[in-house]
RODO-2510 file (C-alpha; in nm, 4 decimals, decimal comma):
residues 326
     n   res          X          Y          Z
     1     x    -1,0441   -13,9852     7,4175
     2     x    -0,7473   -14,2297     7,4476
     3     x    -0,6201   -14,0516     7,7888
     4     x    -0,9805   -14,0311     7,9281
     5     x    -1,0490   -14,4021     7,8717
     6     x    -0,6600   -14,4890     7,9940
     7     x    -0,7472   -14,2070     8,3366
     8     x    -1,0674   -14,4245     8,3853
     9     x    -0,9251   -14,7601     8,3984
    10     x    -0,9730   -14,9637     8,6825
    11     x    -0,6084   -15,1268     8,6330
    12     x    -0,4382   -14,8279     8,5759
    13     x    -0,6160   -14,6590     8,8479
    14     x    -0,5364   -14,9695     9,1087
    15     x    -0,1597   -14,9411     8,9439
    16     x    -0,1227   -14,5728     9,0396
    17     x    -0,2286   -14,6125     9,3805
    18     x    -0,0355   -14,8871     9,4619
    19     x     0,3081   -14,6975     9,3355
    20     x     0,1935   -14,3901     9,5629
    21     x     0,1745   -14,6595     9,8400
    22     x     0,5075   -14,7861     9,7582
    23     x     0,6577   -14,4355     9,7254
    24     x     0,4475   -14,3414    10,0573
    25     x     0,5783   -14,6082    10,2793
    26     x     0,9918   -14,6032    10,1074
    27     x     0,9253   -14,1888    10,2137
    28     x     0,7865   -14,3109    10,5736
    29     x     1,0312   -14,5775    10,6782
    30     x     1,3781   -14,4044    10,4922
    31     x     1,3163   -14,0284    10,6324
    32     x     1,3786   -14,1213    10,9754
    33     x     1,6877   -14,2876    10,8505
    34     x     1,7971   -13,9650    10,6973
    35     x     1,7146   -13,7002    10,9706
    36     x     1,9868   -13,5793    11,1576
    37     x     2,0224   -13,6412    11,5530
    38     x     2,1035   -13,3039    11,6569
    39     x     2,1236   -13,3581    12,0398
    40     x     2,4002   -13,6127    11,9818
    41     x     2,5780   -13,4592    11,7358
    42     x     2,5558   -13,1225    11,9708
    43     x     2,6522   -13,3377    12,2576
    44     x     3,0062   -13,5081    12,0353
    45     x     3,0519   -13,1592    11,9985
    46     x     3,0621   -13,0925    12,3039
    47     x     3,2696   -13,3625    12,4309
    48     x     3,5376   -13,2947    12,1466
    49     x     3,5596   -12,9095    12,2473
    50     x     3,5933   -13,0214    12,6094
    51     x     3,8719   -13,2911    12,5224
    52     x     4,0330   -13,0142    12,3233
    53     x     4,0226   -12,7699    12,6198
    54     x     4,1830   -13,0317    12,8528
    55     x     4,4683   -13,0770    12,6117
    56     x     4,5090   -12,7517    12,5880
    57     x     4,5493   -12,6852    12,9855
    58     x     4,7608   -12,9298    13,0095
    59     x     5,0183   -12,8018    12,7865
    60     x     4,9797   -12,4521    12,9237
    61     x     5,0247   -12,6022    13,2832
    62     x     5,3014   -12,8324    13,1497
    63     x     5,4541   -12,5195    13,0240
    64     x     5,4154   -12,3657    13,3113
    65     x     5,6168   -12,5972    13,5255
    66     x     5,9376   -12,6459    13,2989
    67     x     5,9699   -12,2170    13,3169
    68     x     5,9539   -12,2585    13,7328
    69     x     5,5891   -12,1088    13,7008
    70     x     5,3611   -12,1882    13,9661
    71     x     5,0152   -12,3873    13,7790
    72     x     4,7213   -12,2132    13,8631
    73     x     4,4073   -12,3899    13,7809
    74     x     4,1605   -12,1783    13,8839
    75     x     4,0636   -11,8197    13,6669
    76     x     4,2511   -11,5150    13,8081
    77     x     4,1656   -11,1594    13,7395
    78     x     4,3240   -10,9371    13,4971
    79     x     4,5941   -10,7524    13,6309
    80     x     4,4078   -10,4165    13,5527
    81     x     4,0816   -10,5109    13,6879
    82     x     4,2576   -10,6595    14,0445
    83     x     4,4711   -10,3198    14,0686
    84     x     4,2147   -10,1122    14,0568
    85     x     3,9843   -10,3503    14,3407
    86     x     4,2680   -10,3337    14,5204
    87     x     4,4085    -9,9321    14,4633
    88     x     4,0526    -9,7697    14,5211
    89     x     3,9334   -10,0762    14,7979
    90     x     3,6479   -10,1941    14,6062
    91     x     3,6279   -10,5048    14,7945
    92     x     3,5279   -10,2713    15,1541
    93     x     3,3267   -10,0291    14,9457
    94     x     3,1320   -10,1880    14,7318
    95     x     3,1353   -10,5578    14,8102
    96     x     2,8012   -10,6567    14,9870
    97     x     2,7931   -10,9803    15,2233
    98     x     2,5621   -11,1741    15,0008
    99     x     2,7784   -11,0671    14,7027
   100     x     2,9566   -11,4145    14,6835
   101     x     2,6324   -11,6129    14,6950
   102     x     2,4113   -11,3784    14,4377
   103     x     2,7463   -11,4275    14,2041
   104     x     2,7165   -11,8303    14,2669
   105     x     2,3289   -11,8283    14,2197
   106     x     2,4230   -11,6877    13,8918
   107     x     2,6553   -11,9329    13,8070
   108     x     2,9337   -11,6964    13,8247
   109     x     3,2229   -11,8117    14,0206
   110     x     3,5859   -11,7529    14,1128
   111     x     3,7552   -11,4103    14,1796
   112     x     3,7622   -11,3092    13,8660
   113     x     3,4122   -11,3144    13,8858
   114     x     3,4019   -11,1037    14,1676
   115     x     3,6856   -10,8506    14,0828
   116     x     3,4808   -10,7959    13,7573
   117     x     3,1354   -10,7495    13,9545
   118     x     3,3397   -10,4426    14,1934
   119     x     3,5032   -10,2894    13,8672
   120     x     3,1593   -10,3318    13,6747
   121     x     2,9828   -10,1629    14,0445
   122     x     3,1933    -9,8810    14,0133
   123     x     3,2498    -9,8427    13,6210
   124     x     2,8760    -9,7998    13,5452
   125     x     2,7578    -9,5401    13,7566
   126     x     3,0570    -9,3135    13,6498
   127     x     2,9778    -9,4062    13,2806
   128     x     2,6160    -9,3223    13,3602
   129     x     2,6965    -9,0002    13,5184
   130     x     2,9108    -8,9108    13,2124
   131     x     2,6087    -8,9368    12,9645
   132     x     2,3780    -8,7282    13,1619
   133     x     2,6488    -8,5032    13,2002
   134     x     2,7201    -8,4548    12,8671
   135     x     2,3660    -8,4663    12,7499
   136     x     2,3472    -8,1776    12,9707
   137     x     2,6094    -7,9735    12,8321
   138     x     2,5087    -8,0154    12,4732
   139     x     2,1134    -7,9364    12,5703
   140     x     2,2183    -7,6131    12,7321
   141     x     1,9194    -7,4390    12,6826
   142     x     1,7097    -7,7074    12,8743
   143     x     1,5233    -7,5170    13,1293
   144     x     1,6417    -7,7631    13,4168
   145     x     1,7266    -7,5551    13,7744
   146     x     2,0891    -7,6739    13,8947
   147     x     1,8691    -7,9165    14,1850
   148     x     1,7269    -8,0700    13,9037
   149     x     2,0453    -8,1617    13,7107
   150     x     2,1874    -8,2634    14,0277
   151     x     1,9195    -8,4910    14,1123
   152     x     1,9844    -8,6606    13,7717
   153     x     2,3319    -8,6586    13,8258
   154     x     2,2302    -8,8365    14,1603
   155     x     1,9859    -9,0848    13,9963
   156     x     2,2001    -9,1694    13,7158
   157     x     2,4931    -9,2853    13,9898
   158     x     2,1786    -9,4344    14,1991
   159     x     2,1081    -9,6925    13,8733
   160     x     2,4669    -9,7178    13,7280
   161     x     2,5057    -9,8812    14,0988
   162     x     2,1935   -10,1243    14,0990
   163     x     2,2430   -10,2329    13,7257
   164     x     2,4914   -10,5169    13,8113
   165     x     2,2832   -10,6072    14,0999
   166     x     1,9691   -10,6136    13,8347
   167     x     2,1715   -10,8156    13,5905
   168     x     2,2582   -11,0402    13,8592
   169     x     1,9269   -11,0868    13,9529
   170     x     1,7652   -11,1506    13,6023
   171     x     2,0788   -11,3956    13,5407
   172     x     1,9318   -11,5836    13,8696
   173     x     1,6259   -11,5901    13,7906
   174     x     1,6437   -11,7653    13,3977
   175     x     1,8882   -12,0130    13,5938
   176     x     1,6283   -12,0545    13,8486
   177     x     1,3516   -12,1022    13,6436
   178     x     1,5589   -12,3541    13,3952
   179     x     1,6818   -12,5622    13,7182
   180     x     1,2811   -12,5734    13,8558
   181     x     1,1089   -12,6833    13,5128
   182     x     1,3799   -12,9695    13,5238
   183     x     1,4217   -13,0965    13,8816
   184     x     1,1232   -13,2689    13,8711
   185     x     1,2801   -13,5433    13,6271
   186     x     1,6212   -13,5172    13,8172
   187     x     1,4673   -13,6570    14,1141
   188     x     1,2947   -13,9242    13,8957
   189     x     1,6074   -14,0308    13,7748
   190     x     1,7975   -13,9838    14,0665
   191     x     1,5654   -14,2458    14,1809
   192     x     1,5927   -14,4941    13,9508
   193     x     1,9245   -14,4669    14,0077
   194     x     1,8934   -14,4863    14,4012
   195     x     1,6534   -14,7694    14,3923
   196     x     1,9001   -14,9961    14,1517
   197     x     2,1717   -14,9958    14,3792
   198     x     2,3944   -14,6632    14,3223
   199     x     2,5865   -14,4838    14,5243
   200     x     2,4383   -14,1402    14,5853
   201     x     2,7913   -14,0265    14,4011
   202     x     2,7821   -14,2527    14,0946
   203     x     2,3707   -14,1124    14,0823
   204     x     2,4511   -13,7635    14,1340
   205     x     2,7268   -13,8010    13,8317
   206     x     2,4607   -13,9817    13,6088
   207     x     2,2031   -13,7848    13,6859
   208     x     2,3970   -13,4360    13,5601
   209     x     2,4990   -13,6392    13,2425
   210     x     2,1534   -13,7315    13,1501
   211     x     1,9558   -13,3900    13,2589
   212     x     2,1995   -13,1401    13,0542
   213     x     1,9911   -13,1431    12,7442
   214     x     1,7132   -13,0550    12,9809
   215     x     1,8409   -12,7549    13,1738
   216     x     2,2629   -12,6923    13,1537
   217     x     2,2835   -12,5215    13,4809
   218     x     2,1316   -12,7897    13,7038
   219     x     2,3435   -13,0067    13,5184
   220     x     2,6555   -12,7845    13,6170
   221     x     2,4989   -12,8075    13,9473
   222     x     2,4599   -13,1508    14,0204
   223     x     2,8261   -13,1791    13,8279
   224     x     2,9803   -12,9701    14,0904
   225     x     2,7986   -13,1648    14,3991
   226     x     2,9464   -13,4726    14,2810
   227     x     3,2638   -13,3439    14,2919
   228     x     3,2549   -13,1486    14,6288
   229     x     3,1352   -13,5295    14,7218
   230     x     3,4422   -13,6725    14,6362
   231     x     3,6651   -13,4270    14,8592
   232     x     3,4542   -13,2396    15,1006
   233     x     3,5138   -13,4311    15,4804
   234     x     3,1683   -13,4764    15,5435
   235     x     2,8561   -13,5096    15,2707
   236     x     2,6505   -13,2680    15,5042
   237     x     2,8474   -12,9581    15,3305
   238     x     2,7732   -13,0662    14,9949
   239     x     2,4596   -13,0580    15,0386
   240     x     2,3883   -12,7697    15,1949
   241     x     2,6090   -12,6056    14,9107
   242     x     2,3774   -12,7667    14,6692
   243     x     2,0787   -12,5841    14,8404
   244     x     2,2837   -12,2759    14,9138
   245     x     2,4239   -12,2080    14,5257
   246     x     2,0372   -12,2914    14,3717
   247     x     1,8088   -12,1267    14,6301
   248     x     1,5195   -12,3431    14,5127
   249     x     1,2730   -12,5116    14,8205
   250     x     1,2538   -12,8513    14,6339
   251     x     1,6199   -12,8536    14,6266
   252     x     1,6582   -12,7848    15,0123
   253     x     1,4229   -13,0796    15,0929
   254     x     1,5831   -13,3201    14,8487
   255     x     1,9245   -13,1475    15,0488
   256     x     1,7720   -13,1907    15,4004
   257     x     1,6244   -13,5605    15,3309
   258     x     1,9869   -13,6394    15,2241
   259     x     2,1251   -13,4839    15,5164
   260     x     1,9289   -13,7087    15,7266
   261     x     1,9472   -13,9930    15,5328
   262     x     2,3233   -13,9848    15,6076
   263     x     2,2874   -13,9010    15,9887
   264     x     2,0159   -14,1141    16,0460
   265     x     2,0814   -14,4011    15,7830
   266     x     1,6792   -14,3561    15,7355
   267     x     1,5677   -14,5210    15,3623
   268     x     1,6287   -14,2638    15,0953
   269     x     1,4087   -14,4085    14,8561
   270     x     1,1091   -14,3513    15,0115
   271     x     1,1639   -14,0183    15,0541
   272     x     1,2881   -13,9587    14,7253
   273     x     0,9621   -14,1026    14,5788
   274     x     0,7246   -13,8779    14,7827
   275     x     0,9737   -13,5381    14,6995
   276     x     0,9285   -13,6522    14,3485
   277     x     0,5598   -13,6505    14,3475
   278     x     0,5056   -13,3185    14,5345
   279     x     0,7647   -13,1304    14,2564
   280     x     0,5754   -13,3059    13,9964
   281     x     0,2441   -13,1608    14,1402
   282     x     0,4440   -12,8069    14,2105
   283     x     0,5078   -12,8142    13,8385
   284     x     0,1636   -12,9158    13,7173
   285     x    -0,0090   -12,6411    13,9515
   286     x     0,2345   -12,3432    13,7889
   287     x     0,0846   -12,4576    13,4585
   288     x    -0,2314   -12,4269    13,5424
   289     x    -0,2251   -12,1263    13,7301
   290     x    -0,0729   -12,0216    13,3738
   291     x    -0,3654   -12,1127    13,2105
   292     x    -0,5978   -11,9902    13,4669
   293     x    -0,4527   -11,6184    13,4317
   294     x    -0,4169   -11,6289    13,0529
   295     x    -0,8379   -11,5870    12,9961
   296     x    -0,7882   -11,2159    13,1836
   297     x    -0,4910   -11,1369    12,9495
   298     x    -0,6360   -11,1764    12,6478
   299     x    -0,9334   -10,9667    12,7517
   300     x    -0,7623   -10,6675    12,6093
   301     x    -0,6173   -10,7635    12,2756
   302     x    -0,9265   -10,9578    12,2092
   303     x    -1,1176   -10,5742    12,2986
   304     x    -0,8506   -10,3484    12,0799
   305     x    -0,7755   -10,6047    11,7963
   306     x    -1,0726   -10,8588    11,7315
   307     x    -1,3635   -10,6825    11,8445
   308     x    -1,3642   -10,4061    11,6058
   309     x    -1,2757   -10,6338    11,2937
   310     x    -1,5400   -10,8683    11,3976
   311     x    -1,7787   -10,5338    11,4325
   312     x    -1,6695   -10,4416    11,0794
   313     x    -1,7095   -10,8356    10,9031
   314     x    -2,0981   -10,8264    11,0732
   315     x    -2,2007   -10,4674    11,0260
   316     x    -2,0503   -10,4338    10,6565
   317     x    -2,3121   -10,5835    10,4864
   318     x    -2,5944   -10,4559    10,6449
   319     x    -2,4563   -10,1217    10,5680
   320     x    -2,4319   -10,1925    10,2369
   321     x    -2,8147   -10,3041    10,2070
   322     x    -2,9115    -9,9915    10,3871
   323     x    -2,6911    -9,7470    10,1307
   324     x    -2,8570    -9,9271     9,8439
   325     x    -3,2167    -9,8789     9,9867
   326     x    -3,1758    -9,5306     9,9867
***
């Protein structure tokens, strides 16, 4: 009876809720103090593997002076994978015309990016053709006329010859699609940074700093422009390389109101503001075309899965009734 009365009391009562006050406002105002920031400690990281990578290649190109060793700085091809571009003449063969630009849209660059894309071209449909093959020998008694193993022989080539092209183009696509969700606040800050007075090279280089926890390749992007800034002869370039290596249209008219911007000396940030506003509306109309075609997409599942469960919760207990009447 002691407890009940002691439970009941308006002092201990007032007592215990202002301790779970206390405790409630310590918990609010020290867990914030206590999470981790994982963006910056991803982005130290970062900056401490980079550091660590520049040592590194400095050695290794210090090293490579004292032994009389040209430096190289830029990746080269194994020496297998260039002698056999170069023994069979992958590079006539296989190489396309837009090969160099579908590997840069991917964010693959250098020749060892494109002496790996001619020995993967010619690697995969010969694989390919080698499982079909065998598949064939060890199902002998598949009742397949010789045109119709050829013709899979034939298609397997066919695909083992697109399938770097269709990695390509799915690697250039979720690059794509990162770049567009993010340019819209890339060309906000770009400008700010305009409007208080930077150079378009010092905004271009603070711009990429402050969008890579957004989207890393129009970070590497914008990275990349800043330097071809620096040593291209004329600005023009650059920014046609920018539009070139992206393939996005918001990018080529933030490229071609640079372009005139420096021919013309017309304002930039004008034109900046209005290109920001139109990729902020291109961005809010894909969402809601999104949720426009998302009703018709659920018509299904909501037929197959919900329908017959909610058939079963409303017919059940009528059912029931009826059985017991009888």
């Amino acid at each position: 009876m002691s407890l009940i009365d002691t439970l009941t009391n308006p002092g201990f009562i007032a007592s215990a809720m202002t301790a779970v006050a206390v405790a409630a406002t310590v918990v609010t105002i020290g867990l914030p103090l206590l999470e981790r920031n994982e963006m910056r400690e991803r982005m130290k990281a970062v900056a401490l593997e980079r550091e660590r990578i520049r040592a590194r290649e400095r050695e290794r190109l210090s090293a490579q002076g004292k032994s009389g060793a040209k430096p190289v700085l830029r990746s080269t091809p194994g020496a297998m994978a260039r002698r056999i571009v170069e023994q069979f003449n992958l590079r006539q063969w296989l190489s396309s015309d837009t090969a160099t630009e579908k590997l840069m849209r991917a964010g693959l660059r250098g020749p060892k990016a494109e002496t790996a894309f001619l020995v993967a071209r010619l690697a995969a449909p010969l694989g390919l053709m080698a499982v079909v093959g065998l598949y064939l020998l060890a199902n002998s008694k598949l009742a397949l006329p010789f045109a119709g193993k050829a013709a899979l022989m034939i298609g397997a080539a066919y695909l083992g010859i697109k399938l770097p092209e269709i990695y390509l183009a799915n690697l250039t696509a979720k690059r794509q699609a990162s770049m567009r969700r993010a340019f819209p606040d890339a060309l906000d800050l770009l400008l700010i940074c305009v409007e208080s007075g930077m150079s378009i090279e010092h905004a271009f280089r603070k711009v990429a700093t402050e969008i890579g926890s957004s989207s890393v390749p129009l970070a590497e992007e914008l990275a990349l422009t800043t330097a071809e800034l620096s040593y291209l002869p004329e600005r023009r370039q650059a920014y046609e390389n920018l539009a070139r290596r992206t393939d996005l249209d918001s990018v080529k008219s933030v490229s071609t109101v640079l372009i005139q911007a420096e021919r013309y000396g017309t304002p930039l940030g004008q034109a900046l503001r209005v290109l920001a506003q139109e990729s902020r509306d291109q961005r809010m109309t894909a969402a809601e075309k999104k949720a426009a075609a998302l009703p018709p997409k659920l018509t299904v599942p909501m037929i197959v899965f919900f329908m017959p469960a909610l058939f079963i919760v409303i017919l059940t207990p009528a059912l029931i009734q009826i059985f017991k009447w009888r």
